[in-house]
Every structure is written in structure tokens, then in C-alpha cells.
FIMARLO-509982 format. One record per residue: residue in three letters; z, y, x of N, C-alpha, C in turn. Coordinates in steps of 0.02 Angstrom, whole numbers. Example, Ala and Ser with C-alpha at 12.3 -4.5 7.8 and 13.67 -1.06 7.14 Angstrom:
# FIMARLO-509982
<rec 'Ala'; <390; -284; 660>; <390; -225; 615>; <390; -165; 660>>
<rec 'Ser'; <354; -112; 642>; <357; -53; 684>; <394; 2; 645>>
# end
This chain:
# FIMARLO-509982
<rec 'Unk'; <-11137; -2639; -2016>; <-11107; -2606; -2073>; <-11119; -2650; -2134>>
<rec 'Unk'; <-11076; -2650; -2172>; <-11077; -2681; -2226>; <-11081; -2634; -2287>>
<rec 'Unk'; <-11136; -2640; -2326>; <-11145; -2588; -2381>; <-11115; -2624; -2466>>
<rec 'Unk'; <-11089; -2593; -2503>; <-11074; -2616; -2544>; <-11125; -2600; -2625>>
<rec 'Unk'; <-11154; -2624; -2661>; <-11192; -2588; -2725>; <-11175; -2611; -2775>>
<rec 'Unk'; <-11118; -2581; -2820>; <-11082; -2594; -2876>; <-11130; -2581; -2921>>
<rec 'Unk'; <-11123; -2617; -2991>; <-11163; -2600; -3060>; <-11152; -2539; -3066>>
<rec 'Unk'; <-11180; -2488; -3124>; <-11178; -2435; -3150>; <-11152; -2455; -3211>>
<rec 'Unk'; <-11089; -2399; -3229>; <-11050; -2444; -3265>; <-11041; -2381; -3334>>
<rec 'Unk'; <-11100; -2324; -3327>; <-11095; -2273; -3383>; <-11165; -2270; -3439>>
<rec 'Unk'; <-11141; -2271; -3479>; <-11185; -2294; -3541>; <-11253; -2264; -3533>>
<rec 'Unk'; <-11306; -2314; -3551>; <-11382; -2279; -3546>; <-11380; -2258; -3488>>
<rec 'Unk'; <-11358; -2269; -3423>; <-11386; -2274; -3344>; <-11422; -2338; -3325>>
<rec 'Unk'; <-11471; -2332; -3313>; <-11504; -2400; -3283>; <-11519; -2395; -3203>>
<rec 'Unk'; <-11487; -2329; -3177>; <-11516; -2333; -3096>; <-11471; -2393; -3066>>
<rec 'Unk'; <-11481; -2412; -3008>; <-11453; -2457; -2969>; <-11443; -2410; -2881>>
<rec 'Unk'; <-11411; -2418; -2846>; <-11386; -2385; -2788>; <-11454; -2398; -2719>>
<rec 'Unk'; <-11474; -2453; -2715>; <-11502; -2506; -2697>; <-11574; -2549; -2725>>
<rec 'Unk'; <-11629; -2530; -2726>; <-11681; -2578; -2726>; <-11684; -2643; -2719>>
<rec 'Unk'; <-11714; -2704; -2705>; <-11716; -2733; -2654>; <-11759; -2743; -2609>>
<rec 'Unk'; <-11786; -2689; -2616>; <-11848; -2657; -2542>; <-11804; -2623; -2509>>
<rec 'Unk'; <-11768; -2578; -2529>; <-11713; -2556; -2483>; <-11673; -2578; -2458>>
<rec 'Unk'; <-11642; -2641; -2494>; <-11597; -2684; -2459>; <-11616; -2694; -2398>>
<rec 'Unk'; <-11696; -2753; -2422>; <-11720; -2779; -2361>; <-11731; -2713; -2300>>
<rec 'Unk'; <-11752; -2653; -2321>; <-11771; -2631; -2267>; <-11685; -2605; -2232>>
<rec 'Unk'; <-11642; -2602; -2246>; <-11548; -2585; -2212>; <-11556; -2671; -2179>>
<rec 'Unk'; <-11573; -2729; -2207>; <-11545; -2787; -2179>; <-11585; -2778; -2113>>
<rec 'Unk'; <-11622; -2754; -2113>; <-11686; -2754; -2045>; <-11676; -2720; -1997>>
<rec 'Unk'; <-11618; -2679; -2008>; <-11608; -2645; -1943>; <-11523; -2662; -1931>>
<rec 'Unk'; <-11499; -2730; -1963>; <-11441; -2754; -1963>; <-11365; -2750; -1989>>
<rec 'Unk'; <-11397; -2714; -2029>; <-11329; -2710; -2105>; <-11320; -2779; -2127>>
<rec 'Unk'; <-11287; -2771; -2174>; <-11285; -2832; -2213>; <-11270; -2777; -2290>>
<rec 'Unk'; <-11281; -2827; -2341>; <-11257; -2794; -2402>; <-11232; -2838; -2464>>
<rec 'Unk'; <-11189; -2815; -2471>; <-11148; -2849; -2546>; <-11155; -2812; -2623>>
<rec 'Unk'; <-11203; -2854; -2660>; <-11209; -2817; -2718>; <-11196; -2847; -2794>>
<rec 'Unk'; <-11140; -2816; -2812>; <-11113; -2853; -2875>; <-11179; -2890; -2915>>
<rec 'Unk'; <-11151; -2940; -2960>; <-11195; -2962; -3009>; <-11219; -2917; -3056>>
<rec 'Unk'; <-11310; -2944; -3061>; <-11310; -2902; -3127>; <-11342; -2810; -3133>>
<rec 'Unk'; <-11344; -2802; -3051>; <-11335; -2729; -3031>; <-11415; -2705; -3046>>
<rec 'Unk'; <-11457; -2741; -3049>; <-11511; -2716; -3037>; <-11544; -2748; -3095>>
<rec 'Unk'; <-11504; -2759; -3160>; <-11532; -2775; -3225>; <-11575; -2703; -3253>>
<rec 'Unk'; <-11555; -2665; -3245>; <-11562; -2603; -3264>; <-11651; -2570; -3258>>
<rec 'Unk'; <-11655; -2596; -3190>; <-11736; -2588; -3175>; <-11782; -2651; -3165>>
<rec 'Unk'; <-11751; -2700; -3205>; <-11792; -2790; -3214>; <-11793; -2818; -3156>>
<rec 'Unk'; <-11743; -2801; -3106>; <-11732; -2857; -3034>; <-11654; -2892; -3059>>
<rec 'Unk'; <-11676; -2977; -3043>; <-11614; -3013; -3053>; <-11567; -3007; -2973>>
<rec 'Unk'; <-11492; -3063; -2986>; <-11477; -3080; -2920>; <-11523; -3120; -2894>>
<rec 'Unk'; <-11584; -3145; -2908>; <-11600; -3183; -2846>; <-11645; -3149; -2815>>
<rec 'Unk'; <-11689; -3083; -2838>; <-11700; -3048; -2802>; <-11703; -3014; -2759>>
<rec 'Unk'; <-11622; -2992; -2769>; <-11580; -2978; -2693>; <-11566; -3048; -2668>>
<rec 'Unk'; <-11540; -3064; -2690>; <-11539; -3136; -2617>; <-11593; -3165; -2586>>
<rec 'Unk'; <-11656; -3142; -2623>; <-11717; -3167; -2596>; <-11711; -3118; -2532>>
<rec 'Unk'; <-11715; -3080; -2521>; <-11724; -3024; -2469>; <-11665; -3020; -2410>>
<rec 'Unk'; <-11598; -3054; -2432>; <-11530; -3052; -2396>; <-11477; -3022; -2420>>
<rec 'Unk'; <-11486; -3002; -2483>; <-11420; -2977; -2502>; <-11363; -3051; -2521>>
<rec 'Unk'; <-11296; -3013; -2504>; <-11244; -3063; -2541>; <-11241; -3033; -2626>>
<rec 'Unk'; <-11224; -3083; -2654>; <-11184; -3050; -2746>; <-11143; -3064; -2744>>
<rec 'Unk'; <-11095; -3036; -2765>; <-11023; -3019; -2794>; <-11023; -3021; -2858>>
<rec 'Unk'; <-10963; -3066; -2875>; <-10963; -3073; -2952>; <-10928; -3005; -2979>>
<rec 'Unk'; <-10887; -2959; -2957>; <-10854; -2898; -2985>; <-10851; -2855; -2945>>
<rec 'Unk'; <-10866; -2778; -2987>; <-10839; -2724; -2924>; <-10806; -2731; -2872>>
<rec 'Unk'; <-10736; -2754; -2936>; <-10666; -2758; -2888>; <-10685; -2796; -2804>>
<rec 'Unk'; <-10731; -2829; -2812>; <-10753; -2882; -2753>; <-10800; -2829; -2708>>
<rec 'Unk'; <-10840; -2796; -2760>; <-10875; -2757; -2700>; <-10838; -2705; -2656>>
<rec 'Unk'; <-10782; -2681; -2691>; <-10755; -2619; -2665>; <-10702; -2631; -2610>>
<rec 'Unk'; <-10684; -2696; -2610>; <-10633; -2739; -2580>; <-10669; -2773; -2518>>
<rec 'Unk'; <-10719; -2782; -2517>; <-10751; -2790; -2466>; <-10781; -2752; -2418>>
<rec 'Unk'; <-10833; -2716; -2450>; <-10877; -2662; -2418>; <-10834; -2590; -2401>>
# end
């Protein structure tokens, strides 16, 4: 399965869909996941955070929603 985790795109929301403890723990039982840029500014994790763990980034929603 391929999971998709778009930014939060409504004012003064900082949640994110996705950890990247959670990532890692969905990649571990063989997901994969695509998560826009930027998504996890909100709670002080960059993209390389998720990519440290296996996530892909996506430069735009439009990319995540189009994929996942």
C-alpha cells in the first residue's frame, strides 16, 4: 500500500498525518509512503527526517494525491 501525507494546509494547524516513527513503523510491515514537502514543519521534523526512516517527498499535494 502506498500511503500518501499531505501538509496541513488550515491556519494555526501544526498536526502532521504521519510521524516519522510512524512512518518507519507502516514501512516495516511493507507500505511504502509519500509525504509532501515540508509536512512535518509543524512539529520540528524536516524532509530528511522522513527520508531518514523511508519515506518518499513530494514536492506538492497535487503529487501526493495523484499518487497515493
Amino acid at each position: 500500500m502506498l500511503i500518501g501525507v499531505p501538509k496541513e494546509i488550515k491556519n494555526n494547524e501544526f498536526r502532521v498525518g504521519l510521524t516519522p516513527g510512524s512512518v518507519r513503523e507502516v514501512i516495516s510491515h511493507g507500505h511504502q509512503v509519500l509525504v509532501e514537502t515540508g509536512a512535518g514543519l509543524g512539529i520540528g521534523k524536516t524532509d530528511d527526517d522522513y527520508i531518514a526512516v523511508g519515506a518518499t517527498i513530494a514536492q506538492t499535494a497535487a503529487d501526493v494525491f495523484k499518487k497515493a
